[in-house]
C-alpha positions as CSV (number, residue, x, y, z in Angstrom):
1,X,3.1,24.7,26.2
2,X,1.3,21.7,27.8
3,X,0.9,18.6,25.6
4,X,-2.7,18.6,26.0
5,X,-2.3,22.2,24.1
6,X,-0.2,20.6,21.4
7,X,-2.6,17.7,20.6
8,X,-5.5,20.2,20.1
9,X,-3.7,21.8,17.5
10,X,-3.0,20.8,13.8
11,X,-0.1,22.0,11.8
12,X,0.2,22.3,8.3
13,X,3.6,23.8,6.1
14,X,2.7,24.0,2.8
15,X,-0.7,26.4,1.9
16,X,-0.3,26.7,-1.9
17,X,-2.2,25.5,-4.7
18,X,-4.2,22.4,-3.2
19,X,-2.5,23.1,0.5
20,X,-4.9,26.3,0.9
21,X,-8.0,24.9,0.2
22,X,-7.3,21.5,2.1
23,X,-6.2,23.9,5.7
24,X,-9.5,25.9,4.5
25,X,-11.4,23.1,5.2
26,X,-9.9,21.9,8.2
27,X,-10.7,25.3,9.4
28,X,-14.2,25.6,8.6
29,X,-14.3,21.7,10.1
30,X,-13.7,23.2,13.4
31,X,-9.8,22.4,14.0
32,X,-7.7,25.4,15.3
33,X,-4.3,25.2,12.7
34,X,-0.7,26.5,13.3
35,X,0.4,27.4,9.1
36,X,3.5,28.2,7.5
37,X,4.6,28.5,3.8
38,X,7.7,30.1,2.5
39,X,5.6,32.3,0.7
40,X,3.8,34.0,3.9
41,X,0.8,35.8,1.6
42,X,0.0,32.1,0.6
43,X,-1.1,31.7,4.3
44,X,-2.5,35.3,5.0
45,X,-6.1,34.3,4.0
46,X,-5.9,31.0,6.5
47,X,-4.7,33.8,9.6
48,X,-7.8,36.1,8.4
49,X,-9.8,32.3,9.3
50,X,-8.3,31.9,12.3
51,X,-5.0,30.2,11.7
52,X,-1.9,30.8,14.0
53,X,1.4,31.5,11.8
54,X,4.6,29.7,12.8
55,X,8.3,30.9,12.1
56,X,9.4,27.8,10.5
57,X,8.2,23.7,10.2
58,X,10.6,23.4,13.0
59,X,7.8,26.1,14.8
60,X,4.8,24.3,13.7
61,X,6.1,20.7,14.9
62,X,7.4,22.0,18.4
63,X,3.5,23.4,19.0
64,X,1.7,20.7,17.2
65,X,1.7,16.7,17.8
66,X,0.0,16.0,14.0
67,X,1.6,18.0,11.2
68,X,0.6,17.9,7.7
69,X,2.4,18.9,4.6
70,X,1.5,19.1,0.9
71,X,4.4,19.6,-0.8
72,X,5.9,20.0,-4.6
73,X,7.9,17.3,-4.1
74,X,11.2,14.8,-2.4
75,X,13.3,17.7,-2.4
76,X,11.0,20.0,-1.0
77,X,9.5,17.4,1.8
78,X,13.1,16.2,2.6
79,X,14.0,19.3,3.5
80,X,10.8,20.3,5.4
81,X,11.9,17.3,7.5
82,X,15.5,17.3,7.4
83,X,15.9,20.9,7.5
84,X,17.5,22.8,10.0
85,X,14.5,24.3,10.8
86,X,12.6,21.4,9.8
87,X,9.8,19.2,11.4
88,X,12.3,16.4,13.1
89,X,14.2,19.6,14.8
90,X,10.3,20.6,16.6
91,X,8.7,17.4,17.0
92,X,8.3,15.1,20.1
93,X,7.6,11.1,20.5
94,X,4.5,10.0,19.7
95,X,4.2,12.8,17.3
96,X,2.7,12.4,13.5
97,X,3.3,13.5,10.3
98,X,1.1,13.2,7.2
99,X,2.1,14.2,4.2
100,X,0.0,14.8,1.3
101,X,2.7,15.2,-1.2
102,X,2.9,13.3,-4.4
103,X,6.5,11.7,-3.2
104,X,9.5,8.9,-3.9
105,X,8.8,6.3,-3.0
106,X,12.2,5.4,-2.3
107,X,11.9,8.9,0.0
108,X,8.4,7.9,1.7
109,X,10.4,4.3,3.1
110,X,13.6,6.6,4.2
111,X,11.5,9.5,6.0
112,X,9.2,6.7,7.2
113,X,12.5,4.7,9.1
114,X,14.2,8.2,9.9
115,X,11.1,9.4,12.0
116,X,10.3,5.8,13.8
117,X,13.8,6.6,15.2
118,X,12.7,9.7,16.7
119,X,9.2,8.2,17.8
120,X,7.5,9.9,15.1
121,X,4.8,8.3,13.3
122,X,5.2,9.0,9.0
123,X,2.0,8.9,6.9
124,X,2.3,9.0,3.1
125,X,-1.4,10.2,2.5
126,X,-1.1,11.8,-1.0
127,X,-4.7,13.4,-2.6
128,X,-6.3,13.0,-6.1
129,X,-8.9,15.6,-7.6
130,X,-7.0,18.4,-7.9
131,X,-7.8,21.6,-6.3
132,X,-11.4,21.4,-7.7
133,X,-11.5,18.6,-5.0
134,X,-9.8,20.5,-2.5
135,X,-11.9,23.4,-2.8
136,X,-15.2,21.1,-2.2
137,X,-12.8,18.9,0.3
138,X,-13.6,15.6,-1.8
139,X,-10.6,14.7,-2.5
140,X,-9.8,10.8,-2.5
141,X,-7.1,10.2,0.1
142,X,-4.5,7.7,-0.6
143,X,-2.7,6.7,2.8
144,X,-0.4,4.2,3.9
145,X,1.8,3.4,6.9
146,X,1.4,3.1,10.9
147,X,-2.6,2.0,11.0
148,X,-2.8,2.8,14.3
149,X,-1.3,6.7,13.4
150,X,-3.6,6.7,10.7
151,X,-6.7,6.4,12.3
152,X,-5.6,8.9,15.1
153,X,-5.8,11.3,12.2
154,X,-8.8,9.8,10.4
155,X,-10.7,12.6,11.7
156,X,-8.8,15.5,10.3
157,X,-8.6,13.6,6.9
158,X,-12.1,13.5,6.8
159,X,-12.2,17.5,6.5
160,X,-10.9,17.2,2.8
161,X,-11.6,14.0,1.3
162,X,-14.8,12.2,0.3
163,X,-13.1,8.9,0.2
164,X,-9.9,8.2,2.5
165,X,-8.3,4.6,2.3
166,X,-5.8,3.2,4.3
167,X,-3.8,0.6,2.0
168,X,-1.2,-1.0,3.8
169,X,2.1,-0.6,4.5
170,X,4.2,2.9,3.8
171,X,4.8,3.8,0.1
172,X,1.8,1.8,-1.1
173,X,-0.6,5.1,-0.9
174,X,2.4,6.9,-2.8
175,X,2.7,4.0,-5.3
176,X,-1.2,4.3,-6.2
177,X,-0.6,8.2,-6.5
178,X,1.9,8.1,-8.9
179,X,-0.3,5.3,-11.1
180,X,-3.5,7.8,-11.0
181,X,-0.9,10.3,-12.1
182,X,0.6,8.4,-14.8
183,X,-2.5,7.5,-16.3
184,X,-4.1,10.8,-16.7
185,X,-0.7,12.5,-17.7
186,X,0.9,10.2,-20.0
187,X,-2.8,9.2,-21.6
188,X,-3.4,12.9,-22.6
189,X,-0.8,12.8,-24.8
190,X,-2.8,10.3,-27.3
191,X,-5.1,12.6,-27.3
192,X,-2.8,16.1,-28.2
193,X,-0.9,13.8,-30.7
194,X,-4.4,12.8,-32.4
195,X,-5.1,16.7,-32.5
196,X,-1.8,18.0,-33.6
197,X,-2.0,15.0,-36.8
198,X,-5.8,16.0,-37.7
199,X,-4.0,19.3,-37.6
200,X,-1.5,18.6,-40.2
201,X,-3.7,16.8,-42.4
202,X,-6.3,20.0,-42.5
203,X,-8.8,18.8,-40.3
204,X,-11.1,21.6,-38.2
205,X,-10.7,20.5,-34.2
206,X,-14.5,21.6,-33.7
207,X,-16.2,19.2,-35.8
208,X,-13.4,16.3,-35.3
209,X,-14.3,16.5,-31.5
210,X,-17.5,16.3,-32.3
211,X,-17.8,13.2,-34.1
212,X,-14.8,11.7,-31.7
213,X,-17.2,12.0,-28.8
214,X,-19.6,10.3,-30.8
215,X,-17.4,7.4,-30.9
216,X,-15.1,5.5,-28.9
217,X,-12.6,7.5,-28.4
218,X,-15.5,9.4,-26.2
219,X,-14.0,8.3,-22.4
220,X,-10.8,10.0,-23.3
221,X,-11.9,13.5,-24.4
222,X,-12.8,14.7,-20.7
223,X,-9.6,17.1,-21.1
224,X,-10.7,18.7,-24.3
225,X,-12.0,22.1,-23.0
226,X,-8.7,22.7,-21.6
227,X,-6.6,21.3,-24.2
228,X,-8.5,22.8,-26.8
229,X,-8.7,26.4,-25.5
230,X,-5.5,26.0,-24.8
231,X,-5.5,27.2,-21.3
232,X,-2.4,26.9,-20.0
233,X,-1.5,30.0,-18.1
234,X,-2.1,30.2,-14.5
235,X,-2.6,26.7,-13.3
236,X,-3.1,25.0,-10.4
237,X,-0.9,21.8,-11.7
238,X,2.3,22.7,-13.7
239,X,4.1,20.9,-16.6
240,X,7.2,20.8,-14.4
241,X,5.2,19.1,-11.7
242,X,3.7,16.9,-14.0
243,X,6.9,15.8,-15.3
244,X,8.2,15.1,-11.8
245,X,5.5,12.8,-11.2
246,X,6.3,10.8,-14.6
247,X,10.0,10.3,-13.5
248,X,8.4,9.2,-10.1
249,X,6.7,6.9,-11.9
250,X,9.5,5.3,-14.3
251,X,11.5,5.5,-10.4
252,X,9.2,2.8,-9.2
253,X,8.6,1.4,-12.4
254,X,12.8,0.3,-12.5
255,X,12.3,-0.8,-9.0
256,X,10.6,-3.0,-9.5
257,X,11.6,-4.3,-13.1
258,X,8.5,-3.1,-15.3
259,X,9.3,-2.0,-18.4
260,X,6.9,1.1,-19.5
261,X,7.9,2.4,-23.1
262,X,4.3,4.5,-23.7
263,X,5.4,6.4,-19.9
264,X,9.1,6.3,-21.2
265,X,8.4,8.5,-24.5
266,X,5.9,10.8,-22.7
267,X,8.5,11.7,-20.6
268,X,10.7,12.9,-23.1
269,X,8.1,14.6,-24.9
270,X,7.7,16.9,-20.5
271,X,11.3,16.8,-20.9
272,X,11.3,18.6,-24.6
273,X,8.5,21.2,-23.2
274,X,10.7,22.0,-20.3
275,X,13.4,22.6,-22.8
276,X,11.2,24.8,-24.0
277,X,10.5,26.9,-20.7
278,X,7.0,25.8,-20.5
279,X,7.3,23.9,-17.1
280,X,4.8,27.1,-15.6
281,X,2.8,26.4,-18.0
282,X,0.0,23.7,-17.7
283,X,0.8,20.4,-17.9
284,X,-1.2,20.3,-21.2
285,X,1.2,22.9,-22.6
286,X,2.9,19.5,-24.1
287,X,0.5,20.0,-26.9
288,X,3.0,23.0,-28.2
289,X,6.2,21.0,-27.9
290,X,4.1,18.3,-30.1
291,X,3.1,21.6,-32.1
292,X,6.2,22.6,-32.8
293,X,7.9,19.2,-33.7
294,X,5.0,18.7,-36.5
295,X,5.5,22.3,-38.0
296,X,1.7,23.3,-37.2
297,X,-0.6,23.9,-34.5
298,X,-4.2,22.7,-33.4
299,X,-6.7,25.9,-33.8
300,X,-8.1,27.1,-30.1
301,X,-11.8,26.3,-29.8
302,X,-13.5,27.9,-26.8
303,X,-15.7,25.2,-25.7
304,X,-17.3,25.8,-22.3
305,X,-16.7,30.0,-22.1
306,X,-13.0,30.1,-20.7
307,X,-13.6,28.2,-17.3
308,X,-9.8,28.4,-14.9
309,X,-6.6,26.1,-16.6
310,X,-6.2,23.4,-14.9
């Protein structure tokens, strides 16, 4: 294969969840991928588009000089790398790899050393918006490391994201990740405790929501269709994820001395659920491990006609 070949292909390992939709788009964009997922029907819809199917990451780096991966997580991503098969066993200098996982940031710094060795260029360039925004491809891209890499591959990025920033040096994009995470799962557990007490005390969720988005508590209801019709089966973002994100989060959080008690206890109350063999469920599915602590649960309210979990 010539290397003009291999730069006019883009490889991506990893087509699940949010990894489908962003390859969609960089399909329908008008870039020719090279796909592989341990799963292969999670890439069989991709080949129907036009995608080339690889044997292993090792496969899709030795045919492609950018790869992209969107990943569960620093296991999963170390080993895509690291892996007999993986990435640094196909790739070539002057190669790049972006990864769009939520990741370590203790892992993003190693991987981004490990590759410079081999001439590879490491992009931590995780996404927020969910697979809502991956399905429209306006996602908000969060990247960090070689700027030079980076806008090299500003071009593919802009297939799936509506607003792509480059800020600064490797593991910052990563670090800004996990904070968007933290936020929107650690807060949402205010808002299940606040149901799960009205609960207890006899209060009817329907009306309570009601006059709560008549108040101030208003900006942090935006979850409340899905928490409330409890929808937690079949989603596109998992309890266990979520809760590998929160210890991401406390990771960086003693790295840098910052104490974080509100993170801290939501963490056990992820840790408690996946006790409880919910980690398929939702990431809301918290609620029932607050449920079942209290002795009582929150009534389901269908409140926009059963739109997907989460």
């Amino acid at each position: 294969m010539t290397s003009t070949h291999r730069e006019s292909l883009i490889g991506f390992v990893g087509t699940g969840n949010i990894g489908n939709p962003m390859a969609r788009q960089m399909i329908a964009a008008g870039h020719q991928l090279v796909v592989f997922d341990l799963r292969a029907e999670a890439a069989e819809n991709l080949l129907e588009l036009g995608a080339d199917a690889a044997e292993s990451p090792a496969d899709v780096a030795a045919r492609c000089s950018v790869v992209f991966t969107s990943l569960p997580g620093p296991v999963e991503v170390d080993a895509v790398v690291n892996g007999g098969d993986g990435i640094l066993a196909g790739a070539q200098a002057g190669d790049i790899h972006v990864d769009l996982s939520s990741n370590s940031i203790t892992m993003v710094q190693r991987l981004t050393a490990l590759e410079a060795e081999r001439g590879v260029a490491y992009i931590d360039a995780p996404v927020t918006g969910g697979v809502p925004g991956a399905e429209a491809g306006a996602l908000t891209v969060l990247g960090s490391g070689d700027a030079e890499a980076f806008d090299r591959v500003r071009p593919m990025l802009d297939a799936i994201g509506a607003n792509i920033f480059h800020l600064g040096e490797a593991g910052s994009g990563c670090l800004v990740k996990l904070i968007n995470n933290m936020i929107v799962l650690c807060g949402s557990h205010i808002v299940q405790e606040a149901f799960v007490l009205s609960a207890k005390a006899g209060l009817e969720p329907g009306p309570l929501l009601e006059q709560l988005r008549l108040g101030t508590a208003r900006p942090y209801l935006g979850l409340a269709p899905y928490l409330l019709g409890r929808r937690f089966d079949n989603p596109s973002f998992t309890l266990r994820l979520a809760e590998k994100d929160v210890s991401l989060a406390l990771e960086a959080a003693r790295s840098h001395q910052v104490s974080m008690p509100v993170t801290n206890a939501a963490h056990q109350t992820y840790l408690r659920a996946l006790a409880a063999d919910l980690g398929e469920q939702s990431f809301l599915a918290t609620l029932q491990a607050l449920e079942a602590a209290a002795g009582t649960e929150v009534t389901q309210l269908d409140l926009d006609e059963g739109r997907p979990s989460l």
